[in-house]
C-alpha positions in Angstrom: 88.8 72.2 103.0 88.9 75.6 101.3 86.0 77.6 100.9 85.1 80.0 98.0 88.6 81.7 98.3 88.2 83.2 94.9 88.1 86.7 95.8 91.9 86.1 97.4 93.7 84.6 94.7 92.3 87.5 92.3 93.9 89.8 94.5 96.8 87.9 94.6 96.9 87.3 91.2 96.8 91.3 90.5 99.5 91.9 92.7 101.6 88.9 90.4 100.6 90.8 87.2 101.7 94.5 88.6 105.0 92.9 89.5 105.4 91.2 86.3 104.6 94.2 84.3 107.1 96.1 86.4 109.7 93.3 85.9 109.4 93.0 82.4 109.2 97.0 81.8 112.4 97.2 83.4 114.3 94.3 82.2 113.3 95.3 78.5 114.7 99.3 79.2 117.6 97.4 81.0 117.9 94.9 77.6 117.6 97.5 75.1 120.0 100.6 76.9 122.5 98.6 79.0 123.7 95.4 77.1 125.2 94.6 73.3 121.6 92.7 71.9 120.4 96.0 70.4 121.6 99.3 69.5 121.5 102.4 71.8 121.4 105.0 69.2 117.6 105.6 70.1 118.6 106.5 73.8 117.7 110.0 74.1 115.5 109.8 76.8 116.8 109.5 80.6 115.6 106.4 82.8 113.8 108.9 84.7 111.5 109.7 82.4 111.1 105.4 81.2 109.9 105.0 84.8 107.6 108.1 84.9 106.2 106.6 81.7 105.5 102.7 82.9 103.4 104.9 85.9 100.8 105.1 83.1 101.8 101.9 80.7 101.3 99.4 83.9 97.5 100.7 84.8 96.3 100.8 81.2 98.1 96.9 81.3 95.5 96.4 84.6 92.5 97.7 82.6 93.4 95.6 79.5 93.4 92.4 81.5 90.6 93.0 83.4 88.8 93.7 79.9 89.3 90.4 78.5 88.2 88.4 81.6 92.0 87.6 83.1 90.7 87.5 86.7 87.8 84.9 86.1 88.0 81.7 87.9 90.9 78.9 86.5 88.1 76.5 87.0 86.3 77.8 84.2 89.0 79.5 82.0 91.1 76.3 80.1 94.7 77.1 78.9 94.0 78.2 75.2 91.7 80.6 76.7 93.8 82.2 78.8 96.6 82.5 76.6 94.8 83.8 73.5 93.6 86.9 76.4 97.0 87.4 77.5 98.3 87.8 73.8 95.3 90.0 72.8 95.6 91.9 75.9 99.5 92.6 75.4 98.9 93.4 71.6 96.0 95.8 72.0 98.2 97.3 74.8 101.4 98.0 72.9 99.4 99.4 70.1 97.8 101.9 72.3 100.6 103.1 73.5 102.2 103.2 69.8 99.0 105.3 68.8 99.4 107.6 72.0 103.4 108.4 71.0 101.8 109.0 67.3 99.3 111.7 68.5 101.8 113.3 71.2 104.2 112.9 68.1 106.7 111.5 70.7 109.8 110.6 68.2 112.4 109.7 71.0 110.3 106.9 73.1 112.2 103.9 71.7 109.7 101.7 69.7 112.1 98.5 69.5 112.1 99.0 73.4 108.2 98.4 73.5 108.3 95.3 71.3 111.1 94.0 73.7 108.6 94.7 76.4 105.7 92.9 74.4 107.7 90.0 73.9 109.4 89.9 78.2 105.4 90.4 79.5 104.0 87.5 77.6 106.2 85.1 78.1 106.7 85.7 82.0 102.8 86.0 81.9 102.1 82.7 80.8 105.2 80.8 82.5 103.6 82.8 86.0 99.9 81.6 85.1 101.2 78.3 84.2 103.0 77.6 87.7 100.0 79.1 89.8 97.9 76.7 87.8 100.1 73.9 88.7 100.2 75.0 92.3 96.4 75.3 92.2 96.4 71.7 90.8 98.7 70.1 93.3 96.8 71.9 96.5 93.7 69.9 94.7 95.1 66.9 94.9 96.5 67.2 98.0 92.3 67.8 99.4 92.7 71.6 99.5 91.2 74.2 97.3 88.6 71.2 97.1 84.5 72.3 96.1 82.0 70.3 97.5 78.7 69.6 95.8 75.4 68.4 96.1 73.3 68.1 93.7 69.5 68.2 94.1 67.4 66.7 91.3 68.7 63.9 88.4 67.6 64.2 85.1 69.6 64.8 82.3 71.1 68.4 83.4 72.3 66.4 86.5 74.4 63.8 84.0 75.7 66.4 81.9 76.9 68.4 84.8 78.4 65.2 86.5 80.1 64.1 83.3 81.7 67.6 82.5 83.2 67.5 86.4 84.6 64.1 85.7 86.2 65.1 82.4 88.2 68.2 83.8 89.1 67.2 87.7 91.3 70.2 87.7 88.4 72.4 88.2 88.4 71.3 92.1 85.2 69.9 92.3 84.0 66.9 94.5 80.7 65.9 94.4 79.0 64.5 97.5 75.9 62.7 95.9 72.3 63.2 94.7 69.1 63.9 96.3 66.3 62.5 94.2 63.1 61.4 94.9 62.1 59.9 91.9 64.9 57.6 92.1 66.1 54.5 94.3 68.7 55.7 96.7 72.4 54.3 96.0 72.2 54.6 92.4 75.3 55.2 90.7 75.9 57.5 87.9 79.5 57.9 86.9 80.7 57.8 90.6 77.9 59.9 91.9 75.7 58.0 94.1 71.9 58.7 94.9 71.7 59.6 98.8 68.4 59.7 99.8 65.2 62.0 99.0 65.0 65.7 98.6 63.2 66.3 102.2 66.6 65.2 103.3 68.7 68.5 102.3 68.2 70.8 105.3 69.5 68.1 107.5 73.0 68.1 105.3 73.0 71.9 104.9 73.1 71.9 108.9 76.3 70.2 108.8 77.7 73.4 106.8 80.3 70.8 105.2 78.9 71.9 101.7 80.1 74.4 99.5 77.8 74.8 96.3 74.6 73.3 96.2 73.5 72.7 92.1 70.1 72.3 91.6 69.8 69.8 88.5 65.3 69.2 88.6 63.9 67.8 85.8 61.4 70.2 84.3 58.2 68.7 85.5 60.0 68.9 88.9 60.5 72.5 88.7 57.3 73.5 90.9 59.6 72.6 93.6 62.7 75.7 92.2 61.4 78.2 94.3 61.2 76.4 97.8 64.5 75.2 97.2 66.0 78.2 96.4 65.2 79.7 99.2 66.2 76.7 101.6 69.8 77.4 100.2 70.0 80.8 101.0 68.6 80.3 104.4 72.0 78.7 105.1 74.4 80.6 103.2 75.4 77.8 100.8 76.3 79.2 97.3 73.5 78.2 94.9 73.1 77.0 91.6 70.3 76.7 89.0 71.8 73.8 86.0 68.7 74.3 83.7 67.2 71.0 82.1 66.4 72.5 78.6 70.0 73.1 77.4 68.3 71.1 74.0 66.3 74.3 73.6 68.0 77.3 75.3 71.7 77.1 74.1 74.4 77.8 76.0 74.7 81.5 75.7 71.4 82.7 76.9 70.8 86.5 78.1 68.4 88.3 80.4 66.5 91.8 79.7 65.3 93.1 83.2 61.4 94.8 82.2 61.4 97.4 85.2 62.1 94.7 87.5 60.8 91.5 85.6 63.3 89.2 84.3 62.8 87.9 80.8 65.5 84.7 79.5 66.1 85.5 75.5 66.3 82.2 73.7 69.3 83.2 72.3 72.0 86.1 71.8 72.7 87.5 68.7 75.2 90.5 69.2 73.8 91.6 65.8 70.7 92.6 67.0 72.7 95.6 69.0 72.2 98.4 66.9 75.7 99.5 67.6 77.2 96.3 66.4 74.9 96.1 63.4 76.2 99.7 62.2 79.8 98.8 62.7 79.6 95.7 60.9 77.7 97.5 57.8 80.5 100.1 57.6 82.8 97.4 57.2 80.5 95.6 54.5 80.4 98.7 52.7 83.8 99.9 52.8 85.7 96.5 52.5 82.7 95.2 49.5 84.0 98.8 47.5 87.3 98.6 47.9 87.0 94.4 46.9 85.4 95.7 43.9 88.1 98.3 42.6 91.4 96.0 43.8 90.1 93.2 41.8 88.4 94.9 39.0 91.1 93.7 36.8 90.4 90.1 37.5 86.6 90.9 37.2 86.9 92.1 33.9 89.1 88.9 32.8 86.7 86.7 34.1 83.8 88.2 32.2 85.5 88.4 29.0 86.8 84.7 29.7 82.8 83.3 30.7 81.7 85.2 27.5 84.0 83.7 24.9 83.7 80.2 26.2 79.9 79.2 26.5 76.5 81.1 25.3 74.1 82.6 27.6 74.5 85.7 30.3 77.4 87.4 32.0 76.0 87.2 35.5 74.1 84.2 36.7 70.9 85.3 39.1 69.3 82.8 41.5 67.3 83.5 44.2 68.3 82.8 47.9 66.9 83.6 51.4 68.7 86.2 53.6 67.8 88.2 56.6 64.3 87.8 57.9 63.9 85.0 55.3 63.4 87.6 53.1 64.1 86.5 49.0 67.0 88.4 47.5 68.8 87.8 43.4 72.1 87.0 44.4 74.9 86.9 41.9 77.7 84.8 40.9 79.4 84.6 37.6 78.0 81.9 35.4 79.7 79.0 35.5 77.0 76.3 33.9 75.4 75.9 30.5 72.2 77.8 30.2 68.8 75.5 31.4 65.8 75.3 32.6 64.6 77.7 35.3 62.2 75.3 37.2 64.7 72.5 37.2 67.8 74.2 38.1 65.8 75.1 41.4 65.8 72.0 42.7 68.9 70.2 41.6 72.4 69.9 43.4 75.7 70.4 41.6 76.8 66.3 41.4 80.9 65.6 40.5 82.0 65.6 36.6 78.2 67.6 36.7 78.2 67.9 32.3 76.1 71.1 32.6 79.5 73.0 34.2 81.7 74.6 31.5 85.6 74.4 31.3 86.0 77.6 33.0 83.0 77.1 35.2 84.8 74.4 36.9 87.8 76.5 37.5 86.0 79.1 38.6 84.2 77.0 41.3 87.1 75.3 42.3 88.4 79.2 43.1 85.9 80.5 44.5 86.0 82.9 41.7 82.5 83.0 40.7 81.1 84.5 44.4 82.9 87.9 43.4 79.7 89.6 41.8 78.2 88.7 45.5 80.7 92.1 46.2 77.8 94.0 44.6 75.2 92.0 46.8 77.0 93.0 49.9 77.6 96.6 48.3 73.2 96.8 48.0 72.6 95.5 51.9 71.5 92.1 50.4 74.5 90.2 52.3 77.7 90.6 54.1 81.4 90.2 53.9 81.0 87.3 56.7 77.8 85.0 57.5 75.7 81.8 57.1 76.1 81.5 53.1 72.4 81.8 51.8 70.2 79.1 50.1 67.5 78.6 47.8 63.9 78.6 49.1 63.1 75.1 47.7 65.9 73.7 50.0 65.2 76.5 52.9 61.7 74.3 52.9 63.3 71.5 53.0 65.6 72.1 55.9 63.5 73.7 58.0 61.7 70.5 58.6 64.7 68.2 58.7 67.3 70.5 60.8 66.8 72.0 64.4 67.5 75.5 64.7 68.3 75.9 60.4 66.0 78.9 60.6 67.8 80.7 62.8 70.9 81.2 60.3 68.5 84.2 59.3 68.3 86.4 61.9 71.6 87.7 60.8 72.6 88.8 56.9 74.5 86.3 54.6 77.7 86.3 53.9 80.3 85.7 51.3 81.9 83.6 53.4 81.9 82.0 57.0 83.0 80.1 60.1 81.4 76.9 58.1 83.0 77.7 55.0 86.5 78.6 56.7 85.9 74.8 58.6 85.7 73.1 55.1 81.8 73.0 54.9 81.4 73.8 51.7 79.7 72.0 48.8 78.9 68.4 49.2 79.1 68.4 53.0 77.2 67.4 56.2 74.2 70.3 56.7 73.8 69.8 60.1 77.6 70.6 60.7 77.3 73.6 58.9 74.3 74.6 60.8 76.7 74.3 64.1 78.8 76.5 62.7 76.7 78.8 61.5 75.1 79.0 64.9 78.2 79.4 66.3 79.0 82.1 64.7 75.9 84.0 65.1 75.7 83.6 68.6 79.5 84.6 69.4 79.9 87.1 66.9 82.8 90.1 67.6 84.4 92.4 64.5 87.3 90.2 66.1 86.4 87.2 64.4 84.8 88.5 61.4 88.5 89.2 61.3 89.7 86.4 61.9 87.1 84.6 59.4 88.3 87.3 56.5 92.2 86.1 57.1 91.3 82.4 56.9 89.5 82.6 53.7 92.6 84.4 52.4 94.3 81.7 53.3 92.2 78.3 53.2 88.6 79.7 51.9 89.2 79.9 48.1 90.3 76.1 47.2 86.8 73.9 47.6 88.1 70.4 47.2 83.5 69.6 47.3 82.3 72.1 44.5 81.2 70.5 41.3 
């Protein structure tokens, strides 16, 4: 049995990504300046001065990976992960270095050279994680590399943590059984059995053939955390606390130390960092002006087209809840025969709805009638991306029927979203757009406001569910 070797196979796996670097540095100069693929016109530069140069490239590389979490354990990074952060980490490097041969106004470094290099790193990256993962996997099944656990306490932490361990067996882990003493020894859940009572753990930490202990109490079990806690560390094991609330603390939980007091916030919302609140209002203010000048144009044909084709305003006003549930007049082009104020409140848009004009129904197929929410997001009111906002009849409503809906508000709405960008839009399930909405509130990064903006582009507009 190996032991927490994690420490080793980072170091190891640095010394694999230096040489790969190296490697693919080289062979890319070696690609560009010594063979027929591509031309050598650019080569005024000697060798020399390539090698001096991948001194600095190859510890900027290091940072870069360390950055986006490269070294973390396999056990807890899946594929995808792993190589969405070696593609990220490669981009952001090459375009560092382009922006540092900007500013030095360094004209002779060959630029076709770097993207050869981008191109050698990634792949050799990923085919090198791939066959250490396989190696990892094999020693695993051969009994090495092999994690043994006990857990202490069953409840439903304890089956959640059981059932995740049986669904990805590559993570190494072996569990040894349960100590309970609420519950009858030998009882089996999911191939974990029930060993005895809790009383019975020092006498298995003694045999020092355990590597993790996970303690999985039930909360009204937890007046025991602190004795057991310290039992662990008395022998060394490697402790862990799976809480038994994961219904109302969600998975991405953060702790503020008060001078020494640590205090659990229900959960992160990366807007609340100031800094991240100003950069993402920069963006809502330059990105909602220049939206409103590039499609001026279209506004303008829109408004002369809503105007000739049914009676009533330019600009339809209805009252939604944003940030801090505070009520906000957001607009949208009107796209429905003039009615009553009280009833439109409280009524859905059905299919082949008679109160939508011709246009109107264009327009909402498009997406076209959200544009005046440019001047929303232009005031503060709302942003590029977030939760889209509601009315306060249905906010009521919600609240009462949907865990967590309130939540969508500690953050300003947007325009568009992860839920909209996911196809809930219209006439579709609440609760999953509440998912994604939390979601995206609670893993928030410019990065995927991004990536949100470029999937609207591209699937946002067309809303197969508006009426």
């Amino acid at each position: 049995m190996i032991k927490d070797n994690q420490k080793y196979f980072n170091r190891i796996q640095m010394l694999l990504d230096i040489l790969v670097l190296e490697i693919s540095y080289i062979l890319s100069w070696f690609l560009k300046f010594k063979t027929d693929l591509f031309d050598h016109s650019g080569n005024r530069l000697s060798f020399e001065l390539y090698m001096t140069a991948m001194w600095g490239i190859v510890p900027l590389y290091f940072i870069l990976y360390l950055a986006f979490k490269m070294y973390v354990p396999r056990r807890v990074m899946g594929r995808r992960v792993e190589i969405g952060n070696i593609l990220k980490a490669n981009i952001l490097g090459v375009m560092i270095i382009l922006a540092v041969l900007y500013i030095t106004k360094e004209h002779n470094f060959s630029r076709e050279m770097l993207f050869i290099f981008l191109v050698i790193n990634i792949v050799l990256e990923i085919i090198v994680r791939y066959l250490i993962r396989m190696c990892l996997h094999f020693m695993r099944k051969s009994g090495f590399n092999m994690k043994h656990i006990l857990l202490v306490g069953y409840s439903r932490a304890a089956e959640a943590y059981i059932d995740r361990i049986r669904t990805f067996p590559h993570w190494g882990y072996q569990i040894e059984g349960i100590l309970d003493d609420n519950v009858k020894p030998g009882t089996n859940y999911n191939g974990a059995i029930v060993l005895g009572k809790i009383e019975s753990l020092p006498e298995l930490l003694e045999k020092n053939s355990l590597d993790e202990i996970a303690i999985t109490l039930g909360l009204s079990e937890y007046s025991k955390l602190e004795k057991l806690v310290n039992m662990c560390e008395k022998s060394g094991v490697h402790t862990q606390f799976v809480p038994d609330y994961n219904n109302i603390i969600p998975s991405k939980p953060y702790t503020e130390d008060l001078m020494g007091l640590p205090v659990v916030n229900i959960r992160y919302v990366p807007l609340s960092n100031t800094f991240n609140m100003m950069i993402k209002r920069l963006v809502d203010i330059v990105g909602s002006f220049c939206g409103i000048v590039v499609l001026s144009p279209i506004l303008l044909i829109i408004a002369i087209l809503v105007k000739l084709t049914s009676k009533g305003p330019l600009i339809f006003k209805q009252e939604r809840v944003g940030l801090r549930n505070e009520t906000f007049m957001m607009y949208k082009f009107r796209t429905m025969k003039v009615q009553d104020e009280k009833e439109e409140k409280k009524a859905w848009t059905v299919k082949n709805d008679p109160r939508v004009t011709a246009i109107g129904k264009i327009l909402r197929k498009t997406s076209l009638d959200e544009l005046p929410q440019l001047f929303n997001i232009l005031k503060g009111e709302m942003s590029i991306v977030g939760p889209r906002p509601e009315r306060p009849f249905f906010v009521d409503k919600f609240k009462e029927e949907i865990p967590r809906y309130m939540i969508k508000h500690q953050v300003r709405p947007g325009l568009t979203g992860w839920a909209q960008v996911n196809g809930y839009r219209g006439d579709t399930s609440i609760r999953k757009r509440i998912e994604c909405d939390l979601y995206y509130i609670e893993n928030w990064t410019l990065g995927f406001d991004i990536k949100i903006m470029f999937l609207t582009i591209f699937k946002g507009f067309i809303n197969k569910n508006a009426y």
